[in-house]
C-alpha positions in Angstrom: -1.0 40.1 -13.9 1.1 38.9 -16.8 3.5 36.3 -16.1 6.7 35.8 -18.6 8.7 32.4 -19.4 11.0 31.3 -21.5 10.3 28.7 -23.4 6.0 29.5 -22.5 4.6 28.0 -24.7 6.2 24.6 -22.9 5.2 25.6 -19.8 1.3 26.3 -20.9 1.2 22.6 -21.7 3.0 21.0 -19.5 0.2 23.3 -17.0 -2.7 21.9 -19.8 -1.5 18.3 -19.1 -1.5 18.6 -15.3 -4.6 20.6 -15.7 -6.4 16.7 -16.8 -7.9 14.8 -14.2 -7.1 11.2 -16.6 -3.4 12.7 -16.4 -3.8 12.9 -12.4 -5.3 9.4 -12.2 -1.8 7.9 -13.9 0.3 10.5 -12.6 -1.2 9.0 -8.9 -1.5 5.5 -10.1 2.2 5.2 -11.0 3.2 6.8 -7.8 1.4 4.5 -5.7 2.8 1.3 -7.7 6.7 3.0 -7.3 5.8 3.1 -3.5 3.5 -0.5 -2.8 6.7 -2.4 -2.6 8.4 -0.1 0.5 5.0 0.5 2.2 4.4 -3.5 2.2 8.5 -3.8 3.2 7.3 -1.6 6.3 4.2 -3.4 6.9 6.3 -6.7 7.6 9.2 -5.1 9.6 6.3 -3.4 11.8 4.3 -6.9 12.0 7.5 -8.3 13.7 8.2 -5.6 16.4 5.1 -6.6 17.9 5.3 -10.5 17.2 7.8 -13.2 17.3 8.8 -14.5 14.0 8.7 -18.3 13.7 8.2 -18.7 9.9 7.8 -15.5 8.7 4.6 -16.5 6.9 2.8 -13.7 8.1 4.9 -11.2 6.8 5.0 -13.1 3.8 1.7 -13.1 3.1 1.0 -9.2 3.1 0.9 -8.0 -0.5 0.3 -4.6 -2.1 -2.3 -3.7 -4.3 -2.7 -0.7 -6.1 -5.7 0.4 -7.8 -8.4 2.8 -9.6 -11.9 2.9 -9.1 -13.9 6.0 -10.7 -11.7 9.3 -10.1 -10.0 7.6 -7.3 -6.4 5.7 -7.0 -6.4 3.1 -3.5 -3.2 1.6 -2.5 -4.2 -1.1 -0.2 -2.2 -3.8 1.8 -3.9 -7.4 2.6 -3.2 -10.4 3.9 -5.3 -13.9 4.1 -3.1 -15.2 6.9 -5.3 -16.0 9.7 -3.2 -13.9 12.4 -3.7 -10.9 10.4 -7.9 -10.9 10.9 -6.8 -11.5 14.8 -4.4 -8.9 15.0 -7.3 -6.3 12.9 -10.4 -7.5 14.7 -9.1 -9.3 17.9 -11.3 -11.8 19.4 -10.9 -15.1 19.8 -8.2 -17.0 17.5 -9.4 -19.2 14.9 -6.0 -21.0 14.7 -5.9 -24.2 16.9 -4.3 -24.0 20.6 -0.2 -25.3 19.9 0.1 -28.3 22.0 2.6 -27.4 25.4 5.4 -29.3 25.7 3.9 -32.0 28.3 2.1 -33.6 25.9 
């Protein structure tokens, strides 16, 4: 089968350049960086539909993180507020109990 275009000699490399797994890699790479920001934006408006926001340190506290690690590209989300672990793993809080309004 014989396949015409104009302009093929264009088209055969833009088809070479996508052909490159290194090409792939940054093609991904800068995907995932144009996208972190929304997908953490998400993460924080989902993290109070469930919770009560007080401070909204928890929400600050989730950032984005893209990277690549052999011939993969991770986009991750993390947090080291101490109600994230809790709301991941459950169990008992590490946070101290607030005091009720008696004392």
């Amino acid at each position: 089968m014989t396949v015409r275009v104009k302009g093929g000699k264009k088209f055969t490399r833009t088809i070479n350049f996508f052909k490159k797994q290194s090409n792939w890699l940054s093609i991904l790479s800068k995907a995932s960086t144009n996208v972190a920001g929304a997908i953490r934006d998400d993460a924080e408006k989902r993290v109070y539909t469930k919770f009560k926001k007080r401070k909204g340190k928890l929400g600050k506290s989730i950032k984005s993180r893209v990277y690549k690690r052999g011939n993969n590209v991770y986009l991750s989300l993390t947090s080291d507020h101490p109600a994230a672990g809790i709301m991941e793993y459950g169990g008992p809080s590490a946070m101290p109990s607030a005091p009720s309004k008696t004392h």
